[in-house]
C-alpha positions as CSV (number, residue, x, y, z in Angstrom):
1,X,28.5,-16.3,28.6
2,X,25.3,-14.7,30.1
3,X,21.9,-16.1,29.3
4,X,18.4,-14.5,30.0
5,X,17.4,-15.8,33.4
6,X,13.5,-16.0,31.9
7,X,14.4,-17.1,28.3
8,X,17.3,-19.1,26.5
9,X,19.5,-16.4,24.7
10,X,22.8,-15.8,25.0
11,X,24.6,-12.2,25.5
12,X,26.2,-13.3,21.4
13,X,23.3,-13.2,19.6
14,X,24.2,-11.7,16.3
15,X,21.3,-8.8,16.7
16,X,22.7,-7.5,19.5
17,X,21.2,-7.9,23.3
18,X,21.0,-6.4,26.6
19,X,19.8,-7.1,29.7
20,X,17.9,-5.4,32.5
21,X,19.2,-5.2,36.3
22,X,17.4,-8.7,37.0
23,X,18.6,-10.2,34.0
24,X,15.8,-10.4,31.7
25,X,16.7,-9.7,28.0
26,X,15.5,-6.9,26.1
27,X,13.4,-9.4,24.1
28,X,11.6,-10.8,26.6
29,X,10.7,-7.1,28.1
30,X,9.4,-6.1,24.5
31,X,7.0,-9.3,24.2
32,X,5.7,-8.5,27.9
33,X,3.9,-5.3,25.1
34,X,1.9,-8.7,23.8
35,X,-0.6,-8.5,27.0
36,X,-1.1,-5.1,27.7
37,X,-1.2,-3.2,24.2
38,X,-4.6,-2.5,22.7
39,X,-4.3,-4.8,20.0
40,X,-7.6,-3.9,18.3
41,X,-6.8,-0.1,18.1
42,X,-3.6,-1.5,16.7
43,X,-5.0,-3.0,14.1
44,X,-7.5,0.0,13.2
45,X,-4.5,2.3,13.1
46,X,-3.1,-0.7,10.4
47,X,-6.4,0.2,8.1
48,X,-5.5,3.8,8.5
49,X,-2.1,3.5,7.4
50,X,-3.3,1.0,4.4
51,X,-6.0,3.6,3.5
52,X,-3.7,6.8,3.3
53,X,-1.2,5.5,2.0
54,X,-3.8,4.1,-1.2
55,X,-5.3,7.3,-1.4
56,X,-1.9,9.0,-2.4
57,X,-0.8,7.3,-5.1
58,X,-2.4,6.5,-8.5
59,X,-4.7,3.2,-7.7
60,X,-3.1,0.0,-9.6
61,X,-4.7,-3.5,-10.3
62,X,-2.6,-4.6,-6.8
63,X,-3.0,-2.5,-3.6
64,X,0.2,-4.1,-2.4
65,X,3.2,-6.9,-2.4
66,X,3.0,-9.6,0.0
67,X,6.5,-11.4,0.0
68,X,6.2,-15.4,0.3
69,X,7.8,-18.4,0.6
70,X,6.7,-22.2,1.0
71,X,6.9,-22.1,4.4
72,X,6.8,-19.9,7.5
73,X,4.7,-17.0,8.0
74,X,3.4,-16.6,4.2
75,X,-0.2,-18.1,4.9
76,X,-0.9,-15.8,7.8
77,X,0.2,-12.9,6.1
78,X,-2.2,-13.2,3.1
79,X,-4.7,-14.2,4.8
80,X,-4.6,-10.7,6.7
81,X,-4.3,-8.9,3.6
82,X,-6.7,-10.3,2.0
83,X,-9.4,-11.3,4.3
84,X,-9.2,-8.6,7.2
85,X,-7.9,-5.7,5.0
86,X,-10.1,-6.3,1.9
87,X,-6.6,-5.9,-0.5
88,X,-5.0,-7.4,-3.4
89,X,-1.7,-8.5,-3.0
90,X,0.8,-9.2,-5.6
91,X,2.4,-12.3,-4.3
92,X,6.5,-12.3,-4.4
93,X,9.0,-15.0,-4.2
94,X,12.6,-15.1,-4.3
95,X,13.4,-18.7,-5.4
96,X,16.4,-20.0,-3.0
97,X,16.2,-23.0,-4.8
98,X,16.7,-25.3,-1.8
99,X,13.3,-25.8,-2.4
100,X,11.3,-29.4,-0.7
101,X,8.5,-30.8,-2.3
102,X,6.6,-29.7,0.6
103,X,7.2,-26.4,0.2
104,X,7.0,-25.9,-3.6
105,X,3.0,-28.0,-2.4
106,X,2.4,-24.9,-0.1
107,X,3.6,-22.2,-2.2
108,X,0.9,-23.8,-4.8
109,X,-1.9,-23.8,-2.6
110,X,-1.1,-20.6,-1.1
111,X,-2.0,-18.9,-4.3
112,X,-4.6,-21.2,-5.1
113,X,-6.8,-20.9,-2.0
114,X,-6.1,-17.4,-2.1
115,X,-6.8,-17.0,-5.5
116,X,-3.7,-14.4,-5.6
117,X,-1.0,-13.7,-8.5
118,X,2.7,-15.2,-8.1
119,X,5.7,-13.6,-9.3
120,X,9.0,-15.3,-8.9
121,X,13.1,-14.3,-9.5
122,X,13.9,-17.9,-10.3
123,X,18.3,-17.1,-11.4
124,X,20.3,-19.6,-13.0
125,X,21.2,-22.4,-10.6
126,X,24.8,-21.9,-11.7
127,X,25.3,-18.2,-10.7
128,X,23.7,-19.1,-7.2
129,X,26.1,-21.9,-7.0
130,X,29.2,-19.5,-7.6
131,X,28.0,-16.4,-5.3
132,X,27.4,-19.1,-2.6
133,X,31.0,-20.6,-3.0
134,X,32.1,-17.2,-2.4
135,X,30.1,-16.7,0.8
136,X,31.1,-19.9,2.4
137,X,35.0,-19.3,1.7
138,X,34.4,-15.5,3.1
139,X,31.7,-15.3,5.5
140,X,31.2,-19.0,6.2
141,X,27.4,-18.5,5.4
142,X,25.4,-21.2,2.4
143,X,22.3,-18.7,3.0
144,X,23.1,-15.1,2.0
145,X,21.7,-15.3,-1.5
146,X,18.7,-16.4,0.5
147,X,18.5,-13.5,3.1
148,X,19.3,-11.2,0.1
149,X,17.0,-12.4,-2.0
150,X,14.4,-12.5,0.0
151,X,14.9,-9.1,1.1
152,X,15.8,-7.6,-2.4
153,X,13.4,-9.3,-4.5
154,X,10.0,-7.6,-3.5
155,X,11.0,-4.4,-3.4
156,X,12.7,-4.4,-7.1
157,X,9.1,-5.5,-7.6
158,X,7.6,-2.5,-6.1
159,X,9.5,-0.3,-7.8
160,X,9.1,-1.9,-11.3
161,X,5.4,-1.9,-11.2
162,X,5.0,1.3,-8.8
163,X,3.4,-0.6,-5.7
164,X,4.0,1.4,-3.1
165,X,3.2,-1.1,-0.1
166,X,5.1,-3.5,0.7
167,X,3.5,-5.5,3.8
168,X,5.9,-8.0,5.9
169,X,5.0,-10.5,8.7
170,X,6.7,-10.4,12.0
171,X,9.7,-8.1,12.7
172,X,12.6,-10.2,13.9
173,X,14.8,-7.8,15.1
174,X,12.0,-7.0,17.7
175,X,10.6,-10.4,18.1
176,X,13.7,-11.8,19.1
177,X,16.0,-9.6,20.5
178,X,13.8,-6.3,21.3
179,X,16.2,-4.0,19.2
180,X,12.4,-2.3,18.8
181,X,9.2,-1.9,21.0
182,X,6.0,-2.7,19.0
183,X,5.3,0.9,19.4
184,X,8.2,2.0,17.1
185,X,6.6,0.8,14.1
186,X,9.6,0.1,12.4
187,X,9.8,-0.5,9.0
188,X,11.7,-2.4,6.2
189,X,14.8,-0.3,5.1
190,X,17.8,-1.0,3.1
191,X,19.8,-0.2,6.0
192,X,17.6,-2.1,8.4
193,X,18.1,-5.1,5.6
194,X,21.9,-4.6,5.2
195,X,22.6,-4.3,9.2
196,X,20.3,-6.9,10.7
197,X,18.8,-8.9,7.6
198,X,22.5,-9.7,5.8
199,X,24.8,-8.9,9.7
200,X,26.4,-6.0,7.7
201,X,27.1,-7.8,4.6
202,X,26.1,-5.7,1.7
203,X,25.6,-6.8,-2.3
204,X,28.6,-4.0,-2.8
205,X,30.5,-5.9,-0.5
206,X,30.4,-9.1,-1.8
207,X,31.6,-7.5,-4.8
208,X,34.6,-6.1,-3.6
209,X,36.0,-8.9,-2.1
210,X,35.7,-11.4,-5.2
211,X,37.8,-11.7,-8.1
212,X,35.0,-13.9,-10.0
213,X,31.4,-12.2,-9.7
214,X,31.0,-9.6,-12.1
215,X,29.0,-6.2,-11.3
216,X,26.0,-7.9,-13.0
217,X,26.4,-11.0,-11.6
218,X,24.6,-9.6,-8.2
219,X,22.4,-7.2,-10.0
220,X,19.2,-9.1,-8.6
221,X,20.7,-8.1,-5.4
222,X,21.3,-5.2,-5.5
223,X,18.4,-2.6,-3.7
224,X,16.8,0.0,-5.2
225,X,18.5,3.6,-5.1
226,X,16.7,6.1,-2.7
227,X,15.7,7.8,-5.4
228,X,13.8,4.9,-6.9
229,X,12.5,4.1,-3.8
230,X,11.4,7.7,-2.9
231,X,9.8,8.3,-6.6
232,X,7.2,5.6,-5.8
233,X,7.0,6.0,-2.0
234,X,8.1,2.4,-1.3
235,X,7.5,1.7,2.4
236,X,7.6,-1.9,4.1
237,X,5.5,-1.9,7.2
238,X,5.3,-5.1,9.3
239,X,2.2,-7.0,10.7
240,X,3.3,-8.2,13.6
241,X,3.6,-4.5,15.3
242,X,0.0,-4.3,14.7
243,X,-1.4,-7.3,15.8
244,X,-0.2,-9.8,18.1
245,X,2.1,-12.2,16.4
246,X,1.6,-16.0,17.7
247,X,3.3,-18.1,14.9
248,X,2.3,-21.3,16.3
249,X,-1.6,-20.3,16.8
250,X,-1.3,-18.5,13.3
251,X,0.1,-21.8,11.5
252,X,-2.4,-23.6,13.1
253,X,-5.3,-21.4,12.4
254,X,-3.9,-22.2,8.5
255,X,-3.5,-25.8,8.7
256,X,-7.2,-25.3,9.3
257,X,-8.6,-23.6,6.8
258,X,-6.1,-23.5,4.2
259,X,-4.3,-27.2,3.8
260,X,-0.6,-25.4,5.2
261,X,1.6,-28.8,5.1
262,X,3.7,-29.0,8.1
263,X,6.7,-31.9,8.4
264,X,9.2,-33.2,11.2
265,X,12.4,-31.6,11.7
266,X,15.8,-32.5,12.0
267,X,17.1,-30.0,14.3
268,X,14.1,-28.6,16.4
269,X,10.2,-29.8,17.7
270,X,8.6,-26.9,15.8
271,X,7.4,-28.1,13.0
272,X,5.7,-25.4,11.5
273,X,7.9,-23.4,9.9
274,X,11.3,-23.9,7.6
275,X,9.2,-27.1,6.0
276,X,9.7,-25.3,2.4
277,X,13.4,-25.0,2.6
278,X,16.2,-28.1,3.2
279,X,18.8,-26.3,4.9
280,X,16.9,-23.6,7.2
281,X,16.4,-26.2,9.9
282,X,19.0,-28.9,8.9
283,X,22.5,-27.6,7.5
284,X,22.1,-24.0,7.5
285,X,20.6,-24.2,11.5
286,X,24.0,-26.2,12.4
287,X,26.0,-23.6,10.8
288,X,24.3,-21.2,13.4
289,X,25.1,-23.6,15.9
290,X,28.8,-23.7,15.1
291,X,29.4,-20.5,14.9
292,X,27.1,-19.2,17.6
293,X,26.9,-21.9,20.0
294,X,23.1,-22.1,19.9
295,X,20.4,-22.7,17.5
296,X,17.0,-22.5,16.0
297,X,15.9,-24.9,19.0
298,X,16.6,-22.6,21.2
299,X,14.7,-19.1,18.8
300,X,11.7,-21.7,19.0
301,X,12.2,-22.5,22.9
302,X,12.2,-19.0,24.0
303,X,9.4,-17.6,21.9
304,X,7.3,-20.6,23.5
305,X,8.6,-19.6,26.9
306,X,7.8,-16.2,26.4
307,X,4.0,-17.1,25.0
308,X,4.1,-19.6,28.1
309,X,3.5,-22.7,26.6
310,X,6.6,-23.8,27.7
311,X,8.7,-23.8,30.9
312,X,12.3,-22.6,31.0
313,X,13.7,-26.0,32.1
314,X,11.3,-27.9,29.4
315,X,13.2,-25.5,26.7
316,X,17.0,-26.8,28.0
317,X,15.9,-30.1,27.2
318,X,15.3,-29.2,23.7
319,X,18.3,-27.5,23.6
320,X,20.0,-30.7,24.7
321,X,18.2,-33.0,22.3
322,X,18.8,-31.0,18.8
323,X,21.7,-28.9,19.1
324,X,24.4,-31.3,19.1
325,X,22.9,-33.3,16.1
326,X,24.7,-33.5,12.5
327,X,21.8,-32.3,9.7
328,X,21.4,-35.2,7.4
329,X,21.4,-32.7,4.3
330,X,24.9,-32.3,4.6
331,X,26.1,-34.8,1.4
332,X,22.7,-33.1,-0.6
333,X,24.2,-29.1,0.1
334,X,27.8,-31.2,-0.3
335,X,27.1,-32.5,-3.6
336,X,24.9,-29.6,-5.1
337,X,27.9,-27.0,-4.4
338,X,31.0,-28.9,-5.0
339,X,33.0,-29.5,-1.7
340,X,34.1,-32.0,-0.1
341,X,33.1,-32.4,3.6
342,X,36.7,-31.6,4.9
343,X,37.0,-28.0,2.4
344,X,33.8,-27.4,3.4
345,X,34.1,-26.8,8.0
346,X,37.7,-25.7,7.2
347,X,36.0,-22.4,6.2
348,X,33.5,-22.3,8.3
349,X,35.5,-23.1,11.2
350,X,37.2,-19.7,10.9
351,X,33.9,-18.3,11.8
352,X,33.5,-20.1,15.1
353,X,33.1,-17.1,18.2
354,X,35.9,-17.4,20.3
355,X,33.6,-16.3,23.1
356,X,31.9,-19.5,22.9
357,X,33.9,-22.0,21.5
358,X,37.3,-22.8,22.3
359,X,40.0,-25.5,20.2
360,X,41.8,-28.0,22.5
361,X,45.3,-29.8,21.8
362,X,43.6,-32.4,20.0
363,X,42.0,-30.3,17.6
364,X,38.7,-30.7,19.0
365,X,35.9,-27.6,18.9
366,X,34.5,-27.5,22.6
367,X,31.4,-25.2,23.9
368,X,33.0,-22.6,26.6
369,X,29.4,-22.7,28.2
370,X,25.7,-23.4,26.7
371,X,22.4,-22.6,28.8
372,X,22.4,-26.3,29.6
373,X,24.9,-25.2,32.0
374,X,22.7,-22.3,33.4
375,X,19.5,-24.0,34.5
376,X,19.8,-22.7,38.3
377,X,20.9,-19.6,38.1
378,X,20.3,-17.5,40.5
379,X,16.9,-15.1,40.6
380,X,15.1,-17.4,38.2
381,X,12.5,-18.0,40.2
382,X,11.5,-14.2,40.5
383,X,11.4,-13.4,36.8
384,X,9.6,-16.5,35.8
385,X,6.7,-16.8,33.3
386,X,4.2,-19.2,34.8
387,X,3.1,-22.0,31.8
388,X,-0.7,-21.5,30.8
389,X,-0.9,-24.2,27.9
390,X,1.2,-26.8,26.1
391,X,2.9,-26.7,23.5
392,X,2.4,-29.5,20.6
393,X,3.2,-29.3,17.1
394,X,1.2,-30.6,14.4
395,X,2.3,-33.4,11.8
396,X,-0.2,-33.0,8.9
397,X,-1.1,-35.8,7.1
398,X,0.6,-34.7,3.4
399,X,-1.6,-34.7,0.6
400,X,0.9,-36.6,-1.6
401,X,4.0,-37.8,0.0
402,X,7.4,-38.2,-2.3
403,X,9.4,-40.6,-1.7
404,X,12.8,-39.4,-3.2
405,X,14.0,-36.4,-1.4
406,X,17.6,-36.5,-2.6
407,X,17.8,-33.6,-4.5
408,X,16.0,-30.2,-4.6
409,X,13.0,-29.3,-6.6
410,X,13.9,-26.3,-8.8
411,X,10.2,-25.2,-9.4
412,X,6.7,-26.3,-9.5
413,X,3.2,-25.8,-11.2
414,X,2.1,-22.5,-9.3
415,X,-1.4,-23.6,-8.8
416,X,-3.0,-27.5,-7.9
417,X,-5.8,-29.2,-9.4
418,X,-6.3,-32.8,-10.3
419,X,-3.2,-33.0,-12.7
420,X,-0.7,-32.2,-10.0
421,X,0.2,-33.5,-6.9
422,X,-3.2,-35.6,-6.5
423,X,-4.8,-32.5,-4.4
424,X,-8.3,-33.7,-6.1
425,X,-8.5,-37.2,-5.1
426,X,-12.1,-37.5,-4.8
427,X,-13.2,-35.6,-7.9
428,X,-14.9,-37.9,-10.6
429,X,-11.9,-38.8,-13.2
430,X,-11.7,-36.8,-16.2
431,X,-13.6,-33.8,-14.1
432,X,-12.0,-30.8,-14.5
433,X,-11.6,-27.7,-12.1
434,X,-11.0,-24.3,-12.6
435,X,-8.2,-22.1,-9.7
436,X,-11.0,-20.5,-8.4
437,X,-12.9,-23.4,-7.5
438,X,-10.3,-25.3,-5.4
439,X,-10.6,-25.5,-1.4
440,X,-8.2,-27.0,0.7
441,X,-8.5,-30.3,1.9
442,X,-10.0,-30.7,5.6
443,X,-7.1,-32.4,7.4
444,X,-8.8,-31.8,10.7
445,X,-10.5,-34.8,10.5
């Protein structure tokens, strides 16, 4: 397999990459645009495109739709909106129902502190159940009601309520892999969604190829027609190609001001991000792993490497502590969806790339080759980032910890005060506060 001789990622990588005559991956040469682009004309041209596109349609209560979760890049995101571009968002959230208390807490306080309205596709826990049962037997994936959902969700919203502006956070596609240059401005499409967003798996295929889900059954998935879409002017425009993205700085800069919760991970050091869902970094990761032969791990390596708060060498050693270990969610997923462990990596076995994985007489799975294997290769040297800072990962001290974490946590309250989740310790008892009131606790101290 070839590996990027300045980052960790392998020639598979399901986005597609390709490397330059030194060996440097496309996604490394596309973050290099991170220290040389204007970032502050960048960000004027972003209050242009907000201020046009306003002008042209019939002004609502909302000037756009901010997707969320409990986790990841949600904080950041509002914060821009609302704070730097003076807007107000309509905040959407696809419930994946994997949900951890600690991400149902941030999803609260996120449009608490914010002081932003929540709306939420919460579908029935058994439908979710059976489309997932399909897409482990035929895809071997537990998270394509997730990705779809996600990705569907807000823009159904947009259309409904004819909000033309949808405004995401970082671009994957070119943060990762470099299938676009900053400069591109690409934005959210249903074909950018179906090809990179769901790896080419549509809602009309999942269709076809079941006998049990209905037409209706995946009508929340479905995206809008073009016509819809064109009627309001729908457009999804990314932040991250008009500032420069730092996720780690960003969450920080939250933790802050805003109370973000992070917590440990199973299956990588960042612990920032993936806190709101049980499987992103645990089960789901080491699905990725099998099937792939690398990991999240390795996503949160490189993007330290690139951001030079990490050496190349220092990332193969986090490669070699998570990758190989077995999420401890497995009997929680195991249990929810009804499969026994041995039903359960029969079918995803199937899905294991034979250009990285290989089946020996015994039955065993064994890696063909892993960037553990690739730590002198030749040229490194030349291509090299040279470290600039460290790289260490907040624990936040919780505001209220649970104790059973056996089971997920359908929904919660969508706003904290002294009745839930003892946000208000301090406040006389009996004292009541209203939404707009309530600040973040300082954890900094």
């Amino acid at each position: 397999m070839k590996y990027c001789k300045r980052c960790l990622y392998p020639a598979n990588h399901p986005y597609g990459m390709i490397f330059d005559k030194k060996g440097i991956c496309a996604g490394c040469k596309v973050h290099e645009e991170k220290d040389f682009l204007d970032w502050d004309e960048r960000f004027k041209l972003l209050k242009d495109i907000v201020k046009k596109n306003n002008s042209k349609f019939d002004k609502s209560f909302f000037d756009c739709i901010v997707p969320v979760t409990g986790g990841g890049d949600s904080y950041f995101t509002v914060y821009v909106v609302k704070e730097k571009l003076g807007l107000n968002p309509l905040l959407v959230n696809y419930n994946h129902q994997y949900n951890t208390h600690v991400g149902i807490k941030n999803l609260a306080n996120l449009t608490t502190v914010f002081d932003c309205e929540l709306i939420q596709s919460t579908l029935s826990p058994e439908l979710v159940k059976k489309i997932t049962k399909h897409t482990i037997k035929k895809y071997g994936s537990i998270y394509w009601h997730v990705l779809a959902g996600y990705t569907t969700f807000p823009v159904k919203v947009a259309v409904r309520f004819r909000i033309p502006l949808i405004i995401w956070g970082v671009n994957p596609w070119a943060e990762q892999t470099g299938m676009y240059s900053h400069l591109d401005e690409m934005e959210m499409t249903e074909r950018c969604r179906k090809e990179h967003g769901l790896m080419g798996i549509s809602t009309k295929e999942i269709f076809e190829s079941s006998s049990s889900l209905s037409y209706e059954d995946l009508n929340e998935y479905r995206y809008p027609s073009d016509y819809e879409i064109e009627e309001i002017g729908v457009r999804g425009i990314y932040l991250s190609n008009y500032l420069r993205w730092d996720s780690k700085k960003q969450h920080e800069l939250m933790i802050k001001k805003y109370g973000y919760e992070s917590a440990a991970q199973q299956r990588t050091f960042n612990t920032y991000e993936d806190v709101h869902c049980a499987h992103s970094a645990g089960l789901h990761d080491y699905l990725k792993f099998l099937k792939l032969g690398y990991s999240k791990v390795t996503d949160h390596a490189t993007r330290e490497i690139r951001l030079k708060r990490m050496t190349r060498e220092e990332g193969i050693e986090m490669v070699e502590k998570y990758s190989n270990i077995e999420p401890k969610d497995l009997e929680l997923f195991l249990k929810w969806i009804g499969m026994n462990k041995n039903e359960f990596f029969e079918h995803i076995n199937k899905y294991r790339d034979s250009s990285i994985w290989y089946r020996d007489n015994q039955g065993n799975w064994n890696l063909k080759d892993s960037i553990i294997n690739h730590k002198n290769d030749k040229d490194i040297e030349s291509v090299r980032l040279k470290k600039s800072e460290d790289c260490n990962f907040l624990i936040t001290q919780n505001i209220n910890e649970f104790k059973n974490n056996n089971s997920y946590l359908l929904m919660g309250r969508s706003y904290l005060d002294q009745y839930n989740y003892g946000a208000l310790l301090d406040r006389p008892e009996g004292e009541k506060i209203s939404k707009r009131e309530w600040k973040s606790p300082d954890i900094s101290k």
